[in-house]
DRENDREN-349106 format. One record per residue: residue in three letters; x, y, z of N, C-alpha, C in turn. Coordinates in steps of 0.001 Angstrom, whole numbers, plus 500000, padded with zeros to 6 digits. Example, Ala and Ser with C-alpha at 12.3 -4.5 7.8 and 13.67 -1.06 7.14 Angstrom:
// DRENDREN-349106
ALA513190494310507800512300495500507800513200496700507800 SER512850497750507080513670498940507140512900500030507870 
END
This chain:
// DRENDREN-349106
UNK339906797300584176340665796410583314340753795027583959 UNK340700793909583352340926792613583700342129791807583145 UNK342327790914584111344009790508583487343309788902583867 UNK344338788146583232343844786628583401345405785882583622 UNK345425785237584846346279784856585047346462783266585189 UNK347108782414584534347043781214584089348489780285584812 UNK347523779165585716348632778217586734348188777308586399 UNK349418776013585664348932774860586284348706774314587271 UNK347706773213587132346829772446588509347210771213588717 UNK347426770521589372347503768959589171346341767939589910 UNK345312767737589379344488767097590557345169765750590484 UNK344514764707591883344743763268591613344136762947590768 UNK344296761419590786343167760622589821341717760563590079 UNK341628761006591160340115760530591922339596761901591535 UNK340235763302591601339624764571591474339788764857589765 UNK340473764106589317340308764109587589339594763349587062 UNK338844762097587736337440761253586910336286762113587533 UNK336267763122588538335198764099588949334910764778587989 UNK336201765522588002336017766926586682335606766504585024 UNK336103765419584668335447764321583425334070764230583596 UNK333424763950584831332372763806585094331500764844584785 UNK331887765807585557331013766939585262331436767625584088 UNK332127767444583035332593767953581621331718767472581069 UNK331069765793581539329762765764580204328837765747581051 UNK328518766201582197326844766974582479327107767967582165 UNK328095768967581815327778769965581358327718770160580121 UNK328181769275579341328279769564577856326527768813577633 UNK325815767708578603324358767577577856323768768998578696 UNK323972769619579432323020770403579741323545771872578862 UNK324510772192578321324918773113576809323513773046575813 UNK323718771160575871323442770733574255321388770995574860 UNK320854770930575836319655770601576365319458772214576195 UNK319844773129576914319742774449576811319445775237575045 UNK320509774579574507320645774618573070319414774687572677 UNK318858773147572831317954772919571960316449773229573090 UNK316391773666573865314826774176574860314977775862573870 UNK315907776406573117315936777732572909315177777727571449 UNK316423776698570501315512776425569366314035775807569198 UNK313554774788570210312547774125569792311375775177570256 UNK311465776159571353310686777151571661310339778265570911 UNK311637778396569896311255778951568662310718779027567496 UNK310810777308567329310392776919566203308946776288566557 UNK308340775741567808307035775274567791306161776552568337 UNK306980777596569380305824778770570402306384780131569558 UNK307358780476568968307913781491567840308382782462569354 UNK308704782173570170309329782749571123310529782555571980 UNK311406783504572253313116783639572701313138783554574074 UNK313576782363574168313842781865576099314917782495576404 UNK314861783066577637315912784345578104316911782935579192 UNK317651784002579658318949783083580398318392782971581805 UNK317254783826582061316480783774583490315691782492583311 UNK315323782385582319314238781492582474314775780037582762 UNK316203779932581628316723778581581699317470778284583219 UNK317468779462584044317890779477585418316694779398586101 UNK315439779598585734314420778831586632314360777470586223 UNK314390776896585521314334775391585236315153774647585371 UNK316596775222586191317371774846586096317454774403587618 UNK317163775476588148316710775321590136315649774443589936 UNK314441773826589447313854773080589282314184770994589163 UNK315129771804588134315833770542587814317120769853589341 UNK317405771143589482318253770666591455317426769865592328 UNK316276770420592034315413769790593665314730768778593083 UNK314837768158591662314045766963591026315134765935591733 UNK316343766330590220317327765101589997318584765024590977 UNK319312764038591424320307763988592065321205763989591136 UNK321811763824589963322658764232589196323166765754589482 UNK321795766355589058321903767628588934322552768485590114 UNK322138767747591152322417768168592396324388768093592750 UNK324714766840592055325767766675592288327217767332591630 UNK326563768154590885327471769125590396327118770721590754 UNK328342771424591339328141772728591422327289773433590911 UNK326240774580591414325422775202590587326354776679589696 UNK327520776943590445327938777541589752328495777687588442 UNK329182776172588306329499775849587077327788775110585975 UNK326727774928586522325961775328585320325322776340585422 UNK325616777270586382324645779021585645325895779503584198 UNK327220778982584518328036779406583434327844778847582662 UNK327747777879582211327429777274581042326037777671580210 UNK324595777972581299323841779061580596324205779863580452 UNK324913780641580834326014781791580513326491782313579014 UNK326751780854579050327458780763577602326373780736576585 UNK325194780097576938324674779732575819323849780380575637 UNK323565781701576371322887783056576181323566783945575117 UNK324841783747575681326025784625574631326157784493573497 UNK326174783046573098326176782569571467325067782684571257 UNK323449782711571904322574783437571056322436784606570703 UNK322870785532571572322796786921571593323834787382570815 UNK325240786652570311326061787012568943324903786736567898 UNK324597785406567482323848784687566544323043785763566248 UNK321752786636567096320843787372566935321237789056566048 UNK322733789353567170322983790130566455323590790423564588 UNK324139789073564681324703788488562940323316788567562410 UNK322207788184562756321332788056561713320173789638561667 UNK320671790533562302320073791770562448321508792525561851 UNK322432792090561578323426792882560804323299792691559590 UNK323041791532559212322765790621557822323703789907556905 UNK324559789931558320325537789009558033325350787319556896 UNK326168787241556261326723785950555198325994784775555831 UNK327584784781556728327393783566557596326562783636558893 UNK325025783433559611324310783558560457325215782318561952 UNK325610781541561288326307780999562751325714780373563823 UNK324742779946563625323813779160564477324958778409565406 UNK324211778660566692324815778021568082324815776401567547 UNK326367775170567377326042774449567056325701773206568263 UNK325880772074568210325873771574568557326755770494569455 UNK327133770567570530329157770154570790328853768871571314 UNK329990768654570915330508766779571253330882766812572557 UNK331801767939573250332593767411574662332786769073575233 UNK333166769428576223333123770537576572334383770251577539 UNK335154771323577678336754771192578343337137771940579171 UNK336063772837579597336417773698580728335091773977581504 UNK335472774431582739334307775061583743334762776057584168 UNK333723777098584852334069778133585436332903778405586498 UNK333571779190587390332754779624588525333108781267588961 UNK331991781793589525332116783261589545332842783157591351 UNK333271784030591849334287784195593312333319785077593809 UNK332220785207594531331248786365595417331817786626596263 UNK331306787311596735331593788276598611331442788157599219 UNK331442788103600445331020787507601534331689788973602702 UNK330497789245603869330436790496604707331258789361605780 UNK332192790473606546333265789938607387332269790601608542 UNK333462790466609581332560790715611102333005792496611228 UNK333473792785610434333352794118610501332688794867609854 UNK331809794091609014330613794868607601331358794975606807 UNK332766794596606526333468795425605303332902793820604389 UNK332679794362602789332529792802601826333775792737600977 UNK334434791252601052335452791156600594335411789992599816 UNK335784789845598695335691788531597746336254787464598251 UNK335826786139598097336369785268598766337813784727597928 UNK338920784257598593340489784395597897340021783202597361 UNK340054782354596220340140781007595920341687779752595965 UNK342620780921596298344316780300596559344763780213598250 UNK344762779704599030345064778813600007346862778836599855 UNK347596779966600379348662779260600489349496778845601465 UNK350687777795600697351063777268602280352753777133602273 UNK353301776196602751354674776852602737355263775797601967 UNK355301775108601038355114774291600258355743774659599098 UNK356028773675597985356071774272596688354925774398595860 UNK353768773820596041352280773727595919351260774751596702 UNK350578775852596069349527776204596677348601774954596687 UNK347074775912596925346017775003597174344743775532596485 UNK343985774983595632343240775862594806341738775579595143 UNK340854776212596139339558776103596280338751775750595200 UNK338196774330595118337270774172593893335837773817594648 UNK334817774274594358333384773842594541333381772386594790 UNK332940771721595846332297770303595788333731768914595350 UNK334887770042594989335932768590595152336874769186596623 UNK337067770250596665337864770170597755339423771141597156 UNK340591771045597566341742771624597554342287771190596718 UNK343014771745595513343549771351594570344870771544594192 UNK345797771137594396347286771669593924347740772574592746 UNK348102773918593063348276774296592195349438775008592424 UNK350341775363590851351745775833590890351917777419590930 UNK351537778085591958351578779607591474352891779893591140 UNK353737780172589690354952780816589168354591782439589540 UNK353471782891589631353514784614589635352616784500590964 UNK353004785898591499351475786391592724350319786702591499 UNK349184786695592194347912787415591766347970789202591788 UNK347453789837591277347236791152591047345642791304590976 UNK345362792150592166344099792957591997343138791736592508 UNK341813792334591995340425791528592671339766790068591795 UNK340297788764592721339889788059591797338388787609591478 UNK337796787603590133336700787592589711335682786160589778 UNK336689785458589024336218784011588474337380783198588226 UNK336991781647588634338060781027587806337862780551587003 UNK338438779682585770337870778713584505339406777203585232 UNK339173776097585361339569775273584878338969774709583656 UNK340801774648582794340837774424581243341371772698581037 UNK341211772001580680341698770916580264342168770619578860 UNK343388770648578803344602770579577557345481769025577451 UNK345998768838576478346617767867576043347955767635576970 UNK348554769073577523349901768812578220349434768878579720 UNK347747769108580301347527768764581629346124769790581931 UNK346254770108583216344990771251583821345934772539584492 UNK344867773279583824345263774489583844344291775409584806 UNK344374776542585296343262777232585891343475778726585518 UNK342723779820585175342983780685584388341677781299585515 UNK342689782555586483341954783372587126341693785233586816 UNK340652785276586906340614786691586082340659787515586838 UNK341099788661587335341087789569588279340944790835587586 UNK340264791874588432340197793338588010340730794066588822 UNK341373794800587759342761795623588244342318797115587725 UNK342689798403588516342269800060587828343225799819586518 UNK342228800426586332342953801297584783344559801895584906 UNK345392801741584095346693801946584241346505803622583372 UNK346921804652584068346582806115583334347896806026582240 UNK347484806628580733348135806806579764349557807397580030 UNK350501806880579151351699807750579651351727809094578349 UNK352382809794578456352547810853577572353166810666576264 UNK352819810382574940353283809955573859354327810700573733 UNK355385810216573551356591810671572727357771810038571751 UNK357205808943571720358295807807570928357320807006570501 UNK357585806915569045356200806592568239357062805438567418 UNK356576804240567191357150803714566175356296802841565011 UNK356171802171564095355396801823563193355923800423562848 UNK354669799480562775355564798097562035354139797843560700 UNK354732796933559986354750796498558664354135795004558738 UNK353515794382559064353361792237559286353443792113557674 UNK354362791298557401354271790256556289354768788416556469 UNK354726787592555482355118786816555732356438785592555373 UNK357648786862554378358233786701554148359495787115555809 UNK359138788231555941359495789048557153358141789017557988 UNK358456788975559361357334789252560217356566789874560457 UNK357537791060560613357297791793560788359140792950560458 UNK358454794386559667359472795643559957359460796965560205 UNK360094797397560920359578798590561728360154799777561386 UNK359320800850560925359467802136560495361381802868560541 UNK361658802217561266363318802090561441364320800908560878 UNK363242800320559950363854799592559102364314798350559650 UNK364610797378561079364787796412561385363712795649561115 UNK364417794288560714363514793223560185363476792241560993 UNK362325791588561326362436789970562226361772789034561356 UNK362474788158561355362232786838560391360934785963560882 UNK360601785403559626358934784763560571359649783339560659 UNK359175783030561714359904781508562169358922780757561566 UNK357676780504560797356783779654560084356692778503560901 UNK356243778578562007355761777626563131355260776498563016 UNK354161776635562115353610775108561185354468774713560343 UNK354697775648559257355916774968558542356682773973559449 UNK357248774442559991358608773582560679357543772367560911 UNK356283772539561748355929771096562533355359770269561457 UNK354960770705560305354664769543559258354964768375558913 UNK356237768534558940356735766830559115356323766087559926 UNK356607766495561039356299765244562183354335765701562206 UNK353677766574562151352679766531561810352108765264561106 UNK352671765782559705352205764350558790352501762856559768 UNK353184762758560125353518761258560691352693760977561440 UNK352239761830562357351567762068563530349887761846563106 UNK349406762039562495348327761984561718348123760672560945 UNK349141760351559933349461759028559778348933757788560273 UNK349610758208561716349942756668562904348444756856563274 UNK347917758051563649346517757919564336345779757244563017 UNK345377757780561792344637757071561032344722755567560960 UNK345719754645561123346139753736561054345617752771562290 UNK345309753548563967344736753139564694343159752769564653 UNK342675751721565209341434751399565447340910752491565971 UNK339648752627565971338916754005566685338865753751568095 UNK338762754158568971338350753888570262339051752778571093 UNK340290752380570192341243751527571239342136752406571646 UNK342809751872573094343979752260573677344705752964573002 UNK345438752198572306346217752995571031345738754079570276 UNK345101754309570099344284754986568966344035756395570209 UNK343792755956571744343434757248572506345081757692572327 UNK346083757113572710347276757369573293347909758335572183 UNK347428757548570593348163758269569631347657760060569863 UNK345728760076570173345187761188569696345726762475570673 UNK346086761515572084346718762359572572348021763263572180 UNK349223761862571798349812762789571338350016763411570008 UNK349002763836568952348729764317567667348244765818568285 UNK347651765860569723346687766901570189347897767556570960 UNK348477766632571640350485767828572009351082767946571153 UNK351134767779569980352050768514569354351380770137568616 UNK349837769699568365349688770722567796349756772220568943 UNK349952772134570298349565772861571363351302773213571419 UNK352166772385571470353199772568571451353497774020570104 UNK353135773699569470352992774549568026352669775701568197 UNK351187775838568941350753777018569386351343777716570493 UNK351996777086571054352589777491572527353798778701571820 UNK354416777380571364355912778276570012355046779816569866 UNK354356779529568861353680781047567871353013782059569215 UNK352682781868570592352198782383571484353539783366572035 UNK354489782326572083355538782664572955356382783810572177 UNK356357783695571191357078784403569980356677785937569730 UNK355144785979569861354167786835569580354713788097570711 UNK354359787277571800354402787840573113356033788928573976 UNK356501787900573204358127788800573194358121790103572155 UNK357659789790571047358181790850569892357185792286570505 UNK356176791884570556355182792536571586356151793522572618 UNK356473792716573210357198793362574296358299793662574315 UNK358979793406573795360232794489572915359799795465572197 UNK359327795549571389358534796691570624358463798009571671 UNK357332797865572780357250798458573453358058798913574776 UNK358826797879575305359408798059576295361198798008576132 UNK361380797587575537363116797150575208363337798167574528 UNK362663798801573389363351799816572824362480801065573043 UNK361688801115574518361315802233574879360680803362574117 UNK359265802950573232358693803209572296356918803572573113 UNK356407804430573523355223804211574084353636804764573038 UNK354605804450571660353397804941570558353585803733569770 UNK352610802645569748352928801407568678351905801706567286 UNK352127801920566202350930801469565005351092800744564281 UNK349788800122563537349971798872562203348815799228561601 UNK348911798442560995347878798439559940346443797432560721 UNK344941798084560315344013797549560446343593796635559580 UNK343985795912559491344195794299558678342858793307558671 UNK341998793542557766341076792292557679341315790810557586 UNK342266790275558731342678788951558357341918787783557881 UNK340216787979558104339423787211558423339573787140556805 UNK339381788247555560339259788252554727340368787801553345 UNK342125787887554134342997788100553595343065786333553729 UNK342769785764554644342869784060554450342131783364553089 UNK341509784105552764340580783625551910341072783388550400 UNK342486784008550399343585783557549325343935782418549675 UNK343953781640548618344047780090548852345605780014548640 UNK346256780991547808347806780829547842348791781515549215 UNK347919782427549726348755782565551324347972782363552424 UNK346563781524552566345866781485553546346570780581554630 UNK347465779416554548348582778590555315349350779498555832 UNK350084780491554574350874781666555548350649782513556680 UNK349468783326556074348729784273556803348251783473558224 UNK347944782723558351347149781512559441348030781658560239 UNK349176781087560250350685781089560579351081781888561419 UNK351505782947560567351552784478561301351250784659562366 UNK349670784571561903348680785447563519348754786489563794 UNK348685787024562389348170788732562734347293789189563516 UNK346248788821563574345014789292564710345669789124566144 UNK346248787986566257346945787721567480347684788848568312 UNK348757788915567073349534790361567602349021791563567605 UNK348256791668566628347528793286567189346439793131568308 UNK345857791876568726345500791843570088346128792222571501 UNK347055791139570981348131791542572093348523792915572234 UNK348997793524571112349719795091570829348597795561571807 UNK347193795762571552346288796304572359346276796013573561 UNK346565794749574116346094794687575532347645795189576366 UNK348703794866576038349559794942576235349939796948576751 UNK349274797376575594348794799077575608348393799228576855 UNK346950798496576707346058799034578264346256798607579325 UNK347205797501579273347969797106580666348753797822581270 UNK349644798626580200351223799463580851350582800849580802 UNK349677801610580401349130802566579912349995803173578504 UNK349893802332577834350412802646576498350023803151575534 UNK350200803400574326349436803674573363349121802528571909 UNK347921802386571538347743801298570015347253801911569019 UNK347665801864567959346870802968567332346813801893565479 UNK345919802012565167345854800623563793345170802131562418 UNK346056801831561786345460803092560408344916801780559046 UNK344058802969558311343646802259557008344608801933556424 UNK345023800763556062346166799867555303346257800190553755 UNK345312800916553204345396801160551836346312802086550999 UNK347129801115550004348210802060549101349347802402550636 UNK349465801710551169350722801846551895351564801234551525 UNK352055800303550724352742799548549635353255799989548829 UNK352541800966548007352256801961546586352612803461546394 UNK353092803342547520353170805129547514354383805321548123 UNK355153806388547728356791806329548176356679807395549591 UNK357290807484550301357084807591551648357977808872551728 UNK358583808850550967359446810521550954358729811544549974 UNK358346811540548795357459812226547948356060812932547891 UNK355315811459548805354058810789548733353329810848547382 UNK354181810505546599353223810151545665353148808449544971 UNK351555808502544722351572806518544124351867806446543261 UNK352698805163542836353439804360541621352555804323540942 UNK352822804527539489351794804583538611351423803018537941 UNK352335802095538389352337800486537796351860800067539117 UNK350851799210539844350540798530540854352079797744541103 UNK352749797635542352353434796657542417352842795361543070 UNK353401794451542265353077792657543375353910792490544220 UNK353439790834544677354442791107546017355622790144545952 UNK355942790003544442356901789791543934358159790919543637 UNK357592791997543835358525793219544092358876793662545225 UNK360349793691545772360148793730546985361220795229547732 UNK361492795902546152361808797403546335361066798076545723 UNK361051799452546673360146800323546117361448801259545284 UNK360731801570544118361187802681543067360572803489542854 UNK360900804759543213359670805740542969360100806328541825 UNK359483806739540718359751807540539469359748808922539562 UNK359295809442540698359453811026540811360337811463541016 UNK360712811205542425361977811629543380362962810455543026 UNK362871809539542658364060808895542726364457808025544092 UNK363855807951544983363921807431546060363697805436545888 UNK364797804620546642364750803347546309364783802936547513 UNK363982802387548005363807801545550007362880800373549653 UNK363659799633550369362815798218551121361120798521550812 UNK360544797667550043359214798024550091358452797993551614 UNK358767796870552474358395796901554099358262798307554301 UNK359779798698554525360134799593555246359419800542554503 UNK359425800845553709358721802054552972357088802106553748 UNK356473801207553384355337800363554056355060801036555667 UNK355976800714556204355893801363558167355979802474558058 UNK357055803705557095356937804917557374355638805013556856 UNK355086805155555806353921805306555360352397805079556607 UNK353083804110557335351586803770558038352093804661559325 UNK353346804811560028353609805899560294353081807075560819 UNK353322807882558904352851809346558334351742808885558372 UNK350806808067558403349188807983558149348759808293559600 UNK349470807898560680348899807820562098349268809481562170 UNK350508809886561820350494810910562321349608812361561937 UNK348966811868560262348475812974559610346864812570560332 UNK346265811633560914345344811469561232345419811957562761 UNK346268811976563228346474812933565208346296813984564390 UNK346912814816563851346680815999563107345433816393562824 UNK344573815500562506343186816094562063343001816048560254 UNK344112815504560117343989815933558342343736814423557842 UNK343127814407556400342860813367555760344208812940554656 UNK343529811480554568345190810316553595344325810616552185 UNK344838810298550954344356810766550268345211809607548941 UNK344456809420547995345866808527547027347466809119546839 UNK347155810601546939348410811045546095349008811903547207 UNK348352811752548451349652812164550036349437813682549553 UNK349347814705548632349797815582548900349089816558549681 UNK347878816662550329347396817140551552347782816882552733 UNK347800816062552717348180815436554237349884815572554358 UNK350489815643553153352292815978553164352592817479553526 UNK351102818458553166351380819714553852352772820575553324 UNK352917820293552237354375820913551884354414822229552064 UNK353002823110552130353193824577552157354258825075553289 UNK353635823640554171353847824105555994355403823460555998 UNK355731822472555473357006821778555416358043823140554608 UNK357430823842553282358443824827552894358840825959554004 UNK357728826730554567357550827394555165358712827155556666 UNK358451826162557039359611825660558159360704825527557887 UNK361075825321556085362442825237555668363094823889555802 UNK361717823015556054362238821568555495362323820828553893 UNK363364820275553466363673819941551688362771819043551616 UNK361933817626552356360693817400552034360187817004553270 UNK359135815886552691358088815787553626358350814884554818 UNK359728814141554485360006813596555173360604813530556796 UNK361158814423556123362344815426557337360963816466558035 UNK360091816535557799358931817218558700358164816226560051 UNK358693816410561263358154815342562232356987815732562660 UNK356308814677561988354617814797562520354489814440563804 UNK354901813942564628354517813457565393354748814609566570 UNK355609815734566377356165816525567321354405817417567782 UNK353502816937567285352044817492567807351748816581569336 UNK352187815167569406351943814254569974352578814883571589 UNK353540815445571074354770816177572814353295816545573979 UNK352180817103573214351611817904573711350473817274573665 UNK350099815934573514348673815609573287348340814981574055 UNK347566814957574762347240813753575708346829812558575631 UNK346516811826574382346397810131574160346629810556572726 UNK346780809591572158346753809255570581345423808863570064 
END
C-alpha cells in the first residue's frame, strides 16, 4: 500500500526562478516527446516505446548543456508520463471508447518528480536514501537534485519506505507530496455495517437515518467568484495587474477546493471511525454520466461523489476496513420493509416514500440506505437483487425464524463469521 504525504516547502527566490526554470524545460521536452511519438506514427506507422525516448534522451545530455542542467531524474519522469497517457489513449481506442483522448498538447507544467533509489551501506544492507534532513529547528530540510536543501514544514512524521517525491506548485505556495510504501493493514473482522445515500439536497444519509447537509461549496463562492473573474477580464493581458489579479482568481478557486477536500475527509472519517462502523456501503454511481444533466451537473460537480467514494476506499485500505459499492438501481423505488417497487416511478421532487402495500411511510434517503444496505447484504449472501426484492427478502427463511418481516431479519449476522466483505 502507498500513502502520500503532503508538506509545505518554502524555497528562496533564487531556488524558485530554478524550479520555473526547469517547469518549462520540462513542459518543451513533454510537448517534444509528444510529438517524436505522433510524427513516428504518422510518417514510419510505428510506436516509440519509453526506452527509446530514454535513449535519446541520454543523447541529448552529452549534446546540449541545457539538458544537462536539469536533473535527469526529473526528465525520465516526465517520459514517464508521457508513456502513460499513451498507453491510456491506446487502451481507449482498443476499448472503443467515444471519446479517444489524444495526449494533448500543454501550455505549462507545475510539478516535478524524482524517484528516491538505494544505495548499499558498509554493511551490504540497501537502504533508500531519506530525502528529509532533520534538524532542531522549526524547519526541516528537503533534499532536492541539483538545487540543494530546501525548507520544509514537516506537521506529521513520515510512515514507511519513502518512494518518490513530486514538488507541486499551487496558487497558495510549494508543496512536496512524498509517497511511501507501507504493508498492507490486515482486514478487521466485519461487524458493524452501515449504509449511506449521496444526494444533493442532503449529502449525504445513513441507513440510520441521520442527515448531513451539503454545504454547496461553489455555491457559496460564486459571488466573489463572479467579481473575481470580472476584475481579471478587465485587466490587460500580461501586465502586472492582470498576473496579480490571475493569481488571486487561482486562490480562491483552491481555497474552494481545499473547503470541499476538508469536508469530504471528515465525514469519511466519522463514518468510519467516530461511530465505530468497520462495514461502509454506497452506491456505485456513474458520476461521469450523471453530470451530463444539464439541470444538476453544477450540483453533482459540487458534491464530489467520486471523491468520497475514493476516499471511502482508501481510507478502507489504510485502517484495514471494509468498502463495499452495490448496483444503485430502484433503490429509490422500492420500499425497504416489504421490498416491493412503487408502481408510479417517483421524481425527485418526491421526497417520501409511500408504499401502497404495507403501508410503510420513510424519508425517501433513508429508505434509499436501507435498501443499498439489504443489497450489500443479500449479495455477501450469495443471492441475487431482483425488481420486486422478493428472493433476495427470503421470507420463507424470515417466517421460519419467526420474524413479522423482512426487515427485522439481520442480514448481515452472516458477516460475524466472514472474513472480508
Amino acid at each position: 500500500m502507498r500513502l502520500t504525504f503532503k508538506y509545505p516547502i518554502y524555497p528562496t527566490q533564487a531556488e524558485e526562478r530554478t524550479l520555473l526554470e526547469w517547469f518549462d524545460h520540462l513542459c518543451d521536452l513533454q510537448n517534444s516527446a509528444r510529438n517524436n511519438r505522433k510524427h513516428a506514427h504518422e510518417t514510419e506507422g510505428r510506436f516509440v516505446s519509453r526506452y527509446d525516448q530514454e535513449h535519446l534522451l541520454k543523447v541529448a545530455r552529452e549534446t546540449y548543456d541545457d539538458f544537462r542542467a536539469v536533473p535527469q531524474d526529473f526528465q525520465v519522469s516526465i517520459l514517464k508520463r508521457v508513456d502513460k497517457a499513451f498507453e491510456a489513449f491506446r487502451k481507449r481506442c482498443e476499448e472503443g471508447a467515444a471519446k479517444k483522448g489524444y495526449p494533448r498538447f500543454k501550455m505549462r507544467v507545475r510539478s516535478l518528480t524524482w524517484c528516491l533509489r538505494k544505495h548499499t551501506l558498509k554493511t551490504g544492507q540497501r537502504v533508500r536514501q531519506n530525502p528529509i534532513i532533520e534538524t532542531d529547528f522549526r524547519h526541516n530540510r528537503l533534499k532536492v537534485p541539483k538545487l540543494g536543501e530546501v525548507k520544509i514544514r514537516m506537521h506529521r512524521p513520515l510512515q514507511g519506505d519513502p518512494k518518490e517525491v513530486t514538488l507541486v506548485k499551487k496558487a497558495s505556495g510549494w508543496y512536496a507530496h512524498i509517497t511511501c510504501e507501507l504493508p498492507d493493514a490486515p482486514k478487521v473482522e466485519p461487524t458493524h455495517a452501515i449504509a449511506v445515500d449521496v444526494g444533493t439536497t442532503h449529502y449525504l444519509t445513513t441507513s440510520e437515518g441521520e442527515k448531513e447537509d451539503n454545504p454547496r461549496w461553489y455555491r457559496q463562492a460564486e459571488g466573489l467568484l463572479r467579481k473575481h473573474s470580472k476584475d481579471f477580464s478587465r485587466k490587460k493581458k500580461g501586465s502586472q495587474r492582470w498576473q496579480k489579479q490571475k493569481h488571486k482568481l487561482a486562490l480562491h478557486h483552491e481555497r474552494t477546493t481545499n473547503k470541499r477536500k476538508d469536508f469530504i475527509g471528515k465525514r469519511v472519517y466519522d463514518l468510519y471511525h467516530h461511530k465505530e462502523n468497520n462495514v461502509l456501503v454506497a452506491e456505485a454511481l456513474s458520476v461521469s454520466n450523471m453530470v451530463q444533466n444539464k439541470h444538476l451537473s453544477k450540483s453533482i460537480s459540487d458534491a464530489s461523489w467520486a471523491t468520497f467514494f475514493e476516499w471511502c476506499a482508501s481510507i478502507a485500505e489504510r485502517d484495514g476496513l471494509h468498502f463495499h459499492q452495490v448496483d444503485p438501481k430502484n433503490t429509490s423505488q422500492t420500499c425497504s420493509a416489504c421490498g416491493k417497487k412503487s408502481q408510479k416511478k417517483l421524481s425527485l421532487a418526491i421526497r417520501t416514500f409511500n408504499c401502497q402495500s404495507c403501508g410503510t411511510s420513510l424519508d425517501r434517503d433513508h429508505n434509499a440506505a436501507l435498501n443499498i444496505l439489504f443489497r450489500a447484504a443479500c449479495t455477501r449472501r450469495g443471492e441475487r437483487w431482483v425488481t420486486t426484492l422478493y428472493e433476495t427478502r427470503n421470507k420463507n427463511e424470515a417466517r421460519d425464524a419467526g420474524f413479522g418481516n423482512a426487515e427485522q431479519l439481520l442480514l448481515f449476522n452472516d458477516l460475524l463469521t466472514s472474513p472480508s466483505l
